[in-house]
Structures are given as C-alpha cells and as structure tokens.
C-alpha positions in Angstrom: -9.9 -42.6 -26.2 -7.3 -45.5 -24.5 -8.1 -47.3 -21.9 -4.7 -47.1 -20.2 -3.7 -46.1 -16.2 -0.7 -44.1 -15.6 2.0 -44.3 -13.0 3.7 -40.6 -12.3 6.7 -41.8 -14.4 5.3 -42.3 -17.1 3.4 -38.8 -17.2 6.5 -37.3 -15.7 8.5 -38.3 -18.8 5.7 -37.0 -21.3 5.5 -33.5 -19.2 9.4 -33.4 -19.5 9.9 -34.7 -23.3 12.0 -37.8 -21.8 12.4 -40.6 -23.7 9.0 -42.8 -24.1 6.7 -39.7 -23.2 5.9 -39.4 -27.4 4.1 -42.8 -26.4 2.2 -41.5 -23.5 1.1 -38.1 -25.4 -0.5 -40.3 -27.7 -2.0 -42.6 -25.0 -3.2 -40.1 -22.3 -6.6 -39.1 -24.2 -9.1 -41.2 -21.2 -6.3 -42.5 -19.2 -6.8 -42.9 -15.9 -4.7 -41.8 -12.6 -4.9 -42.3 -9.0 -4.8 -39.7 -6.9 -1.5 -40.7 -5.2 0.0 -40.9 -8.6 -1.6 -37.4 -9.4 0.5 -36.6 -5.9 3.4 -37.9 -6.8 3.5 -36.2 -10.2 2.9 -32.8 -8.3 5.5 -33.3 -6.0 7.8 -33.9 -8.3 7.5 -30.0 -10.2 7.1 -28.6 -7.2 10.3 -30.1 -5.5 11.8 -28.9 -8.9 10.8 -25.6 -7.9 7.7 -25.2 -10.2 4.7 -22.8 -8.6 1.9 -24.7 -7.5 0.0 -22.5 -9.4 2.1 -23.6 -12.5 2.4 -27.0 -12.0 -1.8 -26.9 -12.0 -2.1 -25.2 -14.6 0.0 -27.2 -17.1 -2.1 -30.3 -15.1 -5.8 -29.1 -15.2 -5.2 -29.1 -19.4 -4.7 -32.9 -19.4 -7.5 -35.3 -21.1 -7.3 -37.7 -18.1 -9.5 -39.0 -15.2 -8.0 -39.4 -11.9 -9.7 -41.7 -9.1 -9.7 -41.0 -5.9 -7.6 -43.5 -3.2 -10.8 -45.2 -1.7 -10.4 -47.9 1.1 -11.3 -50.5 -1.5 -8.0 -49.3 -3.5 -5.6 -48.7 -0.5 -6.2 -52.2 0.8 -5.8 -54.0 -2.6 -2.5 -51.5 -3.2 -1.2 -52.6 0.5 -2.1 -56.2 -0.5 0.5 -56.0 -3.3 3.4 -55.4 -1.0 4.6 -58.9 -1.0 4.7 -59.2 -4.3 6.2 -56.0 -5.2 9.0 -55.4 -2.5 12.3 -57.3 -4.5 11.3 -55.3 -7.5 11.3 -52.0 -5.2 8.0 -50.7 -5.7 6.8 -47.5 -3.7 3.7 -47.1 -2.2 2.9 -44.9 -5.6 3.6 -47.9 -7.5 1.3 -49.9 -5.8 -1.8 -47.6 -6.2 -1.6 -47.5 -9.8 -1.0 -51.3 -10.2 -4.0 -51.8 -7.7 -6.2 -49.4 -9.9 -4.7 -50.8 -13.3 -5.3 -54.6 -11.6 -9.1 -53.5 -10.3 -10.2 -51.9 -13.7 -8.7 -54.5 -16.0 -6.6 -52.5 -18.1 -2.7 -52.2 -19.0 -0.2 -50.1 -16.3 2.1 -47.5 -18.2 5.1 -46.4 -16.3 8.9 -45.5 -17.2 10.0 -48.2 -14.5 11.4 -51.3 -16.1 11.4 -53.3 -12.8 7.9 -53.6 -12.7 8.2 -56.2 -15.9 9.5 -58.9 -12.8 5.8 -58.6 -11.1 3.7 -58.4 -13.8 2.7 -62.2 -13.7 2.7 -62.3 -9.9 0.2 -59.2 -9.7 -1.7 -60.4 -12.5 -1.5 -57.2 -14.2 -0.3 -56.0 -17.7 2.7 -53.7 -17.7 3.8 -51.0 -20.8 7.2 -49.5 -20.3 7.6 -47.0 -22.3 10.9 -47.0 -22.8 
C-alpha cells in the first residue's frame, strides 16, 4: 500500500497509458483522491464521450480511497489561492494539494507547474513525467 494522493492528471495519464501513468499503476494501491479530483477525472471520459456507465465501471475497480470535499478541505483548498494562482492552478488543483498538505503525504500529478509552489504550500510534489 502507498501513501500517495492523486490529482486527476495523474490518474488520467495511467487510465490512458500516457507517459508517467506506469508510475501511478504502481503507486495507486491505498492512494487517496478527493472527490473533486474523482470529478474531474469523470468529466474528463465523459466529455470524451465515454458512457457514464463505462467510465464507472473502469473506476469502481480502482484500489483507491477518495475523501469527500468537507468544509475543513474547501477552506484550506480556497486558502491556497494566493499561492497557487502564477503557477495556474485550478480549483481541482487546489483540493488535492489541500488533502495531500492536511494528510502529510506527497501530491502526484502530470502538471509540472505545480514544482514552483511546492515550498510555498508546504507540500511535496511527484510529477510523473
């Protein structure tokens, strides 16, 4: 089991076979995900035209643990704003920083901005590619 939370990207690229999502498929075995992330992830097959039914199905067989997008996690993910908005993070973003930030463990993601607010947020960041 690692003790890692995902952003979408990062499970995005291991769904899809991109480049970097070898390194998640060996990682994803008691990751953790927020829901928004989980949402974003979704979105993403569906606006690809994946069923719903499809997209849950290839989701539901996954060996990770989402957590839901409490007050306590909204508030610290709106908190990060300022030190997040030159490198472009999205609300998505935010979530999983604030969960990776709260739970103490390392942020996986496929975005390579997020490297410039890793010190400022306090958090550790894996790119994966």
């Amino acid at each position: 089991m690692t003790a890692i939370v995902l952003d979408a990207s990062a499970l995005i690229a291991m769904l899809k076979d991109e480049p970097g999502g070898e390194k998640v498929s060996g990682a994803i075995d008691g990751a953790l995900m927020s829901a928004v992330n989980f949402a974003e992830t979704v979105s993403h097959f569906v606006h690809a035209g994946m069923p719903l039914n499809a997209v849950d199905a290839m989701l539901a067989r996954l060996p990770m643990t989402l957590v839901d997008a409490d007050a306590a996690l909204a508030r610290a993910a709106g908190g990060l704003r300022a030190i997040t908005a030159a490198a472009g993070l999205s609300l998505g973003d935010r979530f999983c920083l604030a969960l990776a930030v709260r739970e103490g463990l390392p942020a996986w993601t496929a975005d390579r901005q997020w490297r410039t607010i890793a010190k400022p947020a306090g958090a550790e960041i894996v790119v994966i590619r």
